[in-house]
C-alpha positions in Angstrom: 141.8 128.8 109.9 139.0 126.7 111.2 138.0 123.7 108.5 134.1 125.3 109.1 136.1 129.1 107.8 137.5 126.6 105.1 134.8 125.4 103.9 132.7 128.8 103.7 135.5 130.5 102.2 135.4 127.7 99.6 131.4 129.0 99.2 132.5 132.3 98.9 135.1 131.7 95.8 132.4 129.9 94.0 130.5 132.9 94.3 127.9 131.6 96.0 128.6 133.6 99.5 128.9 137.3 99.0 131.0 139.1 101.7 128.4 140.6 102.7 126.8 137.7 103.2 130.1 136.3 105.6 129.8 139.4 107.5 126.3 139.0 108.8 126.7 135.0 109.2 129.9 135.7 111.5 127.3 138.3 113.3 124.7 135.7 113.5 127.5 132.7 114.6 128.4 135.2 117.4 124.8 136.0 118.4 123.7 132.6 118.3 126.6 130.5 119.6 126.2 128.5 116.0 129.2 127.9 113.6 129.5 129.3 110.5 127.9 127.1 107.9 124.7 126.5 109.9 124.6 131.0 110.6 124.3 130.6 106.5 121.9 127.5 106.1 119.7 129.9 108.8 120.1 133.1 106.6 119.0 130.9 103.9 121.5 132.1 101.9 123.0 128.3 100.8 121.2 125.2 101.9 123.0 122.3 103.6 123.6 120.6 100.1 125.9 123.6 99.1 127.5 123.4 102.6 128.3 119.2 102.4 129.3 119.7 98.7 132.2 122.2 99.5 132.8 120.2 102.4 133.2 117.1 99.9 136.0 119.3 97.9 137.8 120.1 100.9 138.1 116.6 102.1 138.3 115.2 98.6 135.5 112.9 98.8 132.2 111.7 96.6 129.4 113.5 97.2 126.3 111.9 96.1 122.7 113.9 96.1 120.5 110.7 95.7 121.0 107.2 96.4 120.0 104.3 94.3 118.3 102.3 96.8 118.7 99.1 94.2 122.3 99.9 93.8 122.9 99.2 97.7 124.1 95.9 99.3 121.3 95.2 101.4 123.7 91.6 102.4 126.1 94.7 104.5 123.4 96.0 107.2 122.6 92.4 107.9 125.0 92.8 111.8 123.9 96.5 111.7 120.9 97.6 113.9 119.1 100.1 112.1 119.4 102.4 115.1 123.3 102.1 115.1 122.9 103.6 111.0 120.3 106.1 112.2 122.2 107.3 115.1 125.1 107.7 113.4 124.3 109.0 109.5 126.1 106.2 108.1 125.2 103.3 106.4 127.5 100.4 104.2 126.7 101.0 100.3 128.6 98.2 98.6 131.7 96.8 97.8 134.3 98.5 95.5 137.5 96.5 95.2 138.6 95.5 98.8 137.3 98.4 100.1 133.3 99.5 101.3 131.9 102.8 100.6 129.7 104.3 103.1 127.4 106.7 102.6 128.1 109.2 105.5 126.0 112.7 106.3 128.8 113.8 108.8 132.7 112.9 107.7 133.7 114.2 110.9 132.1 111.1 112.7 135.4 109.3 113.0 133.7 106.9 115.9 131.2 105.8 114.1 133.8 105.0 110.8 136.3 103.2 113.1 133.3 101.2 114.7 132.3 100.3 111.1 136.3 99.4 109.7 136.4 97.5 113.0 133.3 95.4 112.2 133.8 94.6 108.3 137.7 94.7 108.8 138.5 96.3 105.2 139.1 99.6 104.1 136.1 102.4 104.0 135.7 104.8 102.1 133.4 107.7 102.9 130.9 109.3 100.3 128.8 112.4 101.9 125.2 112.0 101.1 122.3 114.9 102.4 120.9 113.4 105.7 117.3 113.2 104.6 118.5 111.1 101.5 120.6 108.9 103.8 117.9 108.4 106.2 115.4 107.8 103.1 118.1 104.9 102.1 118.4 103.6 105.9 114.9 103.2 106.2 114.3 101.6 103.0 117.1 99.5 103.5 116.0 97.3 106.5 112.5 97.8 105.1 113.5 95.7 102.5 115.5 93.3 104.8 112.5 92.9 107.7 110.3 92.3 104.6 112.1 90.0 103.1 112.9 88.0 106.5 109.3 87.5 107.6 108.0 86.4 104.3 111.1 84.2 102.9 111.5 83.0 106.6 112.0 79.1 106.8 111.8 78.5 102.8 113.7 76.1 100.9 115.2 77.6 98.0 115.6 74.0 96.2 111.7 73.0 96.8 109.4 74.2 94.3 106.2 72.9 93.9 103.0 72.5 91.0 100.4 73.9 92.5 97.2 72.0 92.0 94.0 73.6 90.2 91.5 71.5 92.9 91.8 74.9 94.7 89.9 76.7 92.3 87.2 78.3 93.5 86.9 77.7 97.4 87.1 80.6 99.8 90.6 80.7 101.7 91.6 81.0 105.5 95.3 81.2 105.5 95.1 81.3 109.2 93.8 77.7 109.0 96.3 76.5 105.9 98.2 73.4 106.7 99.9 72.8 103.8 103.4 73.5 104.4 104.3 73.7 100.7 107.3 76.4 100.5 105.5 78.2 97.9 101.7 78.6 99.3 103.5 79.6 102.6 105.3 82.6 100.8 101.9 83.4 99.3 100.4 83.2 102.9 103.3 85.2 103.7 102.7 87.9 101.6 98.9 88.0 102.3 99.2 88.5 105.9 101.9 91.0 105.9 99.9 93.2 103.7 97.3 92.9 105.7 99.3 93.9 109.0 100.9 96.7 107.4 97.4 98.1 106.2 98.7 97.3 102.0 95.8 98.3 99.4 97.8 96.5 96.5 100.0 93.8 96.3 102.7 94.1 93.4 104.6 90.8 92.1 106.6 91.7 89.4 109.2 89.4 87.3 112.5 91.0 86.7 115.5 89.3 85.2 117.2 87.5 88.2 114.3 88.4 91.0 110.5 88.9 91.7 109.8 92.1 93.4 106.8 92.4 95.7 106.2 95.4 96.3 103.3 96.8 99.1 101.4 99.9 98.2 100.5 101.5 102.0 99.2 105.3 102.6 99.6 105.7 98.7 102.8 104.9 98.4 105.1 101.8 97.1 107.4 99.7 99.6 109.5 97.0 98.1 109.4 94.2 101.0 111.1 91.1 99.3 112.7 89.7 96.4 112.7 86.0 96.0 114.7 84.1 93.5 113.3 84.3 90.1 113.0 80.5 90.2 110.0 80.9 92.4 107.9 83.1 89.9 106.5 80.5 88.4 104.7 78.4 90.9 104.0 81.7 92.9 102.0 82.8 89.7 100.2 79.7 89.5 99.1 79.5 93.1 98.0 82.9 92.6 96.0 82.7 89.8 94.6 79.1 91.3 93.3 81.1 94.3 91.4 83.2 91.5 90.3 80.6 89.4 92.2 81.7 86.8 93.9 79.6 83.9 97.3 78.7 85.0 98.0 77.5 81.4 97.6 80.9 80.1 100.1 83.2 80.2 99.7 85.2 76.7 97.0 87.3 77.3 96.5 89.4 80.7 93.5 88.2 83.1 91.3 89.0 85.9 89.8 87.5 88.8 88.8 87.6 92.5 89.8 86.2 96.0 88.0 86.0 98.8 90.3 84.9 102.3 90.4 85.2 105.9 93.4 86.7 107.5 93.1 86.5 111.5 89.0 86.9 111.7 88.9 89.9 109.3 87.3 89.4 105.6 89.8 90.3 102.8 88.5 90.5 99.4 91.3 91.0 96.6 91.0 91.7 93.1 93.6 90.4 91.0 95.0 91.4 87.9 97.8 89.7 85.6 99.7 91.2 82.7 102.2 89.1 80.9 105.7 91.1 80.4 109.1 90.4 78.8 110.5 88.2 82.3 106.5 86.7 83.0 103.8 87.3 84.3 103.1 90.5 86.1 100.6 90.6 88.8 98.5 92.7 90.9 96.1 92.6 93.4 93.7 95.1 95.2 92.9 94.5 98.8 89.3 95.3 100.0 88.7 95.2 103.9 85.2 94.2 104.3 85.2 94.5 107.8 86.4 97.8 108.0 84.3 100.2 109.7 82.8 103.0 107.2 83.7 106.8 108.0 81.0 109.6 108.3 80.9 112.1 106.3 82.2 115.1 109.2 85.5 112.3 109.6 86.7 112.3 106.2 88.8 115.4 106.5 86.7 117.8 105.0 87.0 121.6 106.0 83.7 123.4 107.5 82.9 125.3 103.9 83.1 122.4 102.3 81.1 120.0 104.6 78.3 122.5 104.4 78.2 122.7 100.3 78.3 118.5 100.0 75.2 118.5 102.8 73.6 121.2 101.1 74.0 119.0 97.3 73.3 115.7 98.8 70.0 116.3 100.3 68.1 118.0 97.3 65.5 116.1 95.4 67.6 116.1 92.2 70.6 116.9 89.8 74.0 115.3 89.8 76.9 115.2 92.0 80.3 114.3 90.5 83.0 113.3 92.8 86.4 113.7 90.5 90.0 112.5 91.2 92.4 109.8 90.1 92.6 106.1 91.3 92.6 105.2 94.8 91.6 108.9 95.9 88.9 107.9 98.1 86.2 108.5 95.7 84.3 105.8 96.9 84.8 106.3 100.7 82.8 109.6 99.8 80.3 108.4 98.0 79.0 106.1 100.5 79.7 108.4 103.3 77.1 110.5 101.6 74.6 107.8 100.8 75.2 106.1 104.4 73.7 110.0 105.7 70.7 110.4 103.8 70.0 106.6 103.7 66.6 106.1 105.3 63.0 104.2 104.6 61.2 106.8 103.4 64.0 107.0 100.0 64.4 104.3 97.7 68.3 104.0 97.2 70.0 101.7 94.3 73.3 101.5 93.0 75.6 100.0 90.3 79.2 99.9 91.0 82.4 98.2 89.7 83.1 96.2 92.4 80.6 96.4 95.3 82.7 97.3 97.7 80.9 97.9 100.7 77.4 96.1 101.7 75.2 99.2 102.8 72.2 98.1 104.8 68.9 99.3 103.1 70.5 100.5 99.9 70.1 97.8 97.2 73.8 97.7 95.0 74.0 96.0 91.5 77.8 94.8 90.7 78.4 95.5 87.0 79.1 92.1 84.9 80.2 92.7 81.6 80.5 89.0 80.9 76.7 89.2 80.4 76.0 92.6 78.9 75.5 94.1 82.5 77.4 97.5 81.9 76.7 100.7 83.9 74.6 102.0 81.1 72.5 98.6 80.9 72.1 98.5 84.7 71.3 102.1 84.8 68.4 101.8 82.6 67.0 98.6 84.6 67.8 101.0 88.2 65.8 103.4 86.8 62.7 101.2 86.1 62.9 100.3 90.1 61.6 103.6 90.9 64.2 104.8 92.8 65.1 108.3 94.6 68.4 108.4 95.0 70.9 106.9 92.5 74.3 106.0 92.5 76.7 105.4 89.1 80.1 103.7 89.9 81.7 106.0 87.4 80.5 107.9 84.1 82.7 106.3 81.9 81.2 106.6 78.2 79.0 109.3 76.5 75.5 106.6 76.8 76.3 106.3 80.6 76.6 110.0 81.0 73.3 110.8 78.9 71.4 108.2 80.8 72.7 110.2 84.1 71.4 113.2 83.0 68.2 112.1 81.6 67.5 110.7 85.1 68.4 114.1 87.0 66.2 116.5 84.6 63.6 113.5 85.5 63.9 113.9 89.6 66.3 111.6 90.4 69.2 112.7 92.5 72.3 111.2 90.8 76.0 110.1 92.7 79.1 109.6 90.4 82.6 109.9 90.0 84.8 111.0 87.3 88.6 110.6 86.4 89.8 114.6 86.0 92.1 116.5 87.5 90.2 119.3 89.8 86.2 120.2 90.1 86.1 122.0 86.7 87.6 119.6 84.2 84.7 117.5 85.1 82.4 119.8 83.0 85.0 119.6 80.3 85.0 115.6 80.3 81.6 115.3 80.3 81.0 117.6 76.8 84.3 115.9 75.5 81.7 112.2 76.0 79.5 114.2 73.8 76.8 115.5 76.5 75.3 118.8 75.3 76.9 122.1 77.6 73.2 123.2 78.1 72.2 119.7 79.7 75.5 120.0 82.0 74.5 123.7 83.3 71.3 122.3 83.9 71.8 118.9 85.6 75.2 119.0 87.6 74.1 120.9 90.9 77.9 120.0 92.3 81.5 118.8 91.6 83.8 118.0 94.7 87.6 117.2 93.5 89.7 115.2 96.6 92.8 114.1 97.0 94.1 111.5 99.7 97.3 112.8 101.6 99.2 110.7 104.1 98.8 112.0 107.8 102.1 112.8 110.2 102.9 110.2 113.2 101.9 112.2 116.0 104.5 110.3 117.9 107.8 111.4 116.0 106.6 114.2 113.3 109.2 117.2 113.9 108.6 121.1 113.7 110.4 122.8 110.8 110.3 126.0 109.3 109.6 126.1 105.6 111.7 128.3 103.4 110.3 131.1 101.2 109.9 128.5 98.4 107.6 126.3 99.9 105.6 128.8 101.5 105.0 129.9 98.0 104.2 127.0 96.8 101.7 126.8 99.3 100.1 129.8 98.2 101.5 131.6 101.9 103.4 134.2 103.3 105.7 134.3 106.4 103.4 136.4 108.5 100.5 134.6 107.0 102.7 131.2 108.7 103.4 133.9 112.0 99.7 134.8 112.3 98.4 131.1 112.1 101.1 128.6 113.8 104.6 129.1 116.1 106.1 130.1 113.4 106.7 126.3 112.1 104.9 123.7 110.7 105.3 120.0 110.7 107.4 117.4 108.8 107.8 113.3 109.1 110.6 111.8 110.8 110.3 108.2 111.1 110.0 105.8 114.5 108.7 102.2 115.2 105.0 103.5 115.2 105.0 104.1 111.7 107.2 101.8 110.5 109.8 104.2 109.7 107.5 106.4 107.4 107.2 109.3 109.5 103.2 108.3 107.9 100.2 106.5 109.6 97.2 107.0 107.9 95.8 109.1 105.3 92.9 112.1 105.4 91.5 113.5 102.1 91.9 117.4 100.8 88.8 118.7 98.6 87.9 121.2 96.5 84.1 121.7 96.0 82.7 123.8 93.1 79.0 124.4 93.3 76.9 125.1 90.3 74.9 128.2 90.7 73.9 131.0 88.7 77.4 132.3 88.2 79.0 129.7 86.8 76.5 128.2 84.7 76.6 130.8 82.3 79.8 129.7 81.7 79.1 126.0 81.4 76.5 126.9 78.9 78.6 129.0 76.8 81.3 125.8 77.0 84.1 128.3 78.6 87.4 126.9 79.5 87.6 124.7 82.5 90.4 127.4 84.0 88.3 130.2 83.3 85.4 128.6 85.6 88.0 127.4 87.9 89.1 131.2 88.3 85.1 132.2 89.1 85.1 129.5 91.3 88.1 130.7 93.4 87.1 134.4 93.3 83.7 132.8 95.2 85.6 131.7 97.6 86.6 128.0 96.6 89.3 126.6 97.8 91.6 124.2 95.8 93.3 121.6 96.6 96.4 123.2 97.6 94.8 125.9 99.3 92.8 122.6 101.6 96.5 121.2 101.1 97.9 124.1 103.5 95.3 124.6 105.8 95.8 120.9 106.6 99.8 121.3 107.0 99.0 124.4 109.6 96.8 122.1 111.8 100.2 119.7 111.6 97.9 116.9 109.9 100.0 116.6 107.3 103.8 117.8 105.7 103.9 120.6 102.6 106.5 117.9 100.7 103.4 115.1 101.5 101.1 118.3 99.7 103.2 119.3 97.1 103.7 115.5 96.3 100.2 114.7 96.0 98.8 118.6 94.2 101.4 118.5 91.5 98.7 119.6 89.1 97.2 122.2 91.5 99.0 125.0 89.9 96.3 127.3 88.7 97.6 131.1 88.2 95.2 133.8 89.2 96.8 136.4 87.1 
């Protein structure tokens, strides 16, 4: 018997495999020239996890579903091209005894084993790990050793220094630094690989025996480094020099602002420090102000959609919300919209929490709370500058909100966002500040809810075909998936272009729920944010995951990068 026959009979005395299942696979294998195992990961009756596990019992290996990327011996890969690890599914894990375990998606590959005992010389023992967790591991693996190479490159470990406070309050052009002080060249290190790799957050965060820095790009978190913990220190206090911060200070958490230069291009950081059990943690938002703002049509909004927002945005008054967590691209719509109805003949003004844009011919107020300027207070003193069209950073508090409406009922056309989960719970947030349902139905002409989603490399994204789970999830049927696409849709695979994300990019989804004489009713008689949801969808809005999947058929984007990003998106319609 074949050790493929061995290990599906294996499947079938778990129960797992029916023999009626066998028979058709060893139909299919014939049909299809395939072996057995992949016949039954194409029926869909196991997936290849079942197939590596029993595979695992008849070799009497580990096998491992996930891989603790902190657990791995990053010191192992450091003679291994990450090609050599990708090409063959393998890659070192870490020492156990005088042997090495390597995590392995194929056991079979005996080469690339013997290549790997020949090179460390010791003993290795395989563990089979699922092929997307290993390459997941691979790529974070010499993620973490380029990162750490380029911005620890050419310290000295012994050489600390106290940084110097006569910093405070200049403008920095780390392309023009001389100092050659170990620690303000890993600062300058940092600073100019986040900008490379297109980072909107910087993470430095103490831990017992290391820092981490940690890059946030396209949404997501990549650890890039981990100096010694003896540098956390001086690293903290050139930071918060840069700021003008109080380096003495280290009970209570502060904020501050950076302005720099990195090769030409203007990079304003906020910067934000929380003290912890191992020091001081800190965090800093990059703002590009010489990036180029997007128009409205380029933002990734569907046709339905992009006529509703340029219906709402070019009435006299009311309020549009724009709802959605942190660093969902709130803002990027906001001044999309302003930047298209911006012209002489309207008086524009806005208060915003930071200004992070300059908009020619719109005049922008940044909140100070140092000196009372709140968005309430500057909202007041905007609306005694006659304007048209205003603009509110964000409604945080039950004044700001009532000032807001006051101004719409008053023939002001109001922007603002809100932190909620989807279009409706904005109506629900703003009667939970206190704001009367009857002033709601009345003011509010239109919510838009988004989402930002990472985009696929066109250079390496691969066609799959989703199972009957994830087309569920997606709201979709298979001859829904037939009628629109090959038959496939698209999922990341990682290449030089995108750094080994299988990502470049991001592209919003939206869901826009207008106000109109259907749904105000409902607002008025303060129904349940699901029960106005529900109107909205029966006329015709789409959600976020419904956006989600039209954006995964046009192969913009993956249904794991949609699922990921619309975990709260799971409205029933029964």
């Amino acid at each position: 018997m074949s050790f493929d026959r061995q290990v599906v009979h294996a499947l079938v005395d778990e129960g797992l495999v029916t023999d009626a299942d066998l028979a058709r696979a060893e139909a299919q294998a014939e049909e299809k020239g395939v072996s057995l195992p992949e016949a039954l990961t194409g029926m869909r009756v196991v997936d290849h996890d079942h197939i590596l596990k029993a595979t695992a019992r008849q070799l009497g290996l580990e096998f491992r579903a996930t891989l603790d990327i902190d657990e791995i011996e990053v010191d192992l890969t450091l003679d291994l091209r990450s090609s050599f690890t990708k090409e063959q599914r393998m890659l070192p894990l870490w020492h156990k005894g005088v042997t090495i375990e390597v995590g392995i998606s194929d056991p079979l590959n005996l080469d690339g084993l013997d290549s790997l005992r020949l090179m460390f010389g010791v003993p290795l023992v395989p563990i089979i790990v699922p092929e997307r967790v290993l390459l997941d591991a691979i790529n974070k693996v010499f993620d973490r050793r380029a990162g750490a190479a380029k911005v620890l490159e050419g310290m000295d470990e012994e050489q600390v220094v106290n940084v110097d406070a006569s910093d405070e309050g200049l403008d920095f052009d780390i392309d023009e630094t001389d100092d050659e002080a170990p620690i303000i060249r890993l600062v300058n290190s940092v600073l100019a690989q986040a900008v490379r790799d297109r980072a909107s957050d910087i993470h430095i965060e103490p831990f017992e025996r290391h820092i981490a820095i940690r890059f946030r790009v396209d949404g997501v978190l990549y650890e890039i480094a981990q100096p010694p913990k003896r540098f956390h220190a001086s690293v903290s206090s050139r930071v918060k020099v840069m700021a003008g911060l109080d380096i003495a200070e280290k009970r209570i958490p502060q904020d501050g602002r950076i302005k720099l230069k990195v090769a030409g291009r203007e990079i304003d950081i906020r910067l934000s420090t929380l003290p912890t059990s191992f020091g001081e943690r800190i965090v800093m938002r990059l703002l590009d102000k010489t990036a180029v703002l997007k128009d409205l049509e380029h933002i990734g909004m569907g046709a339905s959609v992009l006529d509703h927002v340029n219906d709402v945005i070019t009435r006299s008054y009311g309020i549009i919300l724009v709802t959605g967590p942190t660093g969902s691209g709130k803002t990027t719509t906001l001044y999309a919209s302003l930047a298209k109805i911006n012209s002489p003949t309207r008086n524009i003004i806005t208060v915003e929490d930071p200004v992070e844009y300059q908009l020619p011919g719109i005049g922008q107020t940044q909140v100070n709370t140092k000196v009372g300027l709140t968005f309430a207070a500057g909202l007041r003193s905007i609306l005694r500058q006659d304007p048209d069209i205003v603009m509110i950073g964000e409604i945080r508090d039950g004044e700001t909100a009532e000032i807001a409406i006051q101004a719409s009922l008053t023939g002001h056309l109001v922007f603002s966002t809100l932190h909620t989960n989807d279009a409706a719970g904005a109506i629900s947030r703003l009667v939970d500040m206190g704001v009367e349902p009857f002033l709601v139905a009345s003011s509010v002409v239109g919510i838009l809810a988004q989402r930002l989603v990472r985009t696929l490399c066109k250079v390496c994204r691969q066609p799959v075909v989703p199972n009957e789970i994830e087309l569920k999830a997606l709201g979709l049927t298979r001859d829904e998936l037939m009628a629109k696409t090959p038959g496939h849709v698209y999922a990341p695979k990682g290449c030089d272009e995108c750094m080994d994300t299988g990502y470049t990019g991001r592209t919003g989804i939206y869901e826009m729920l207008m106000i109109d004489d259907d749904i105000r009713p409902l607002v008025m008689d303060n129904a349940p944010s699901s029960v106005i949801k529900k109107t909205g969808i029966k006329k015709g809005m789409s959600t976020l995951r419904d956006d989600g999947a039209r954006k995964v058929l046009l192969g913009e984007t993956s249904i794991s990068e949609i699922l990921r990003v619309t975990q709260d998106d799971m409205l029933s319609l029964d």
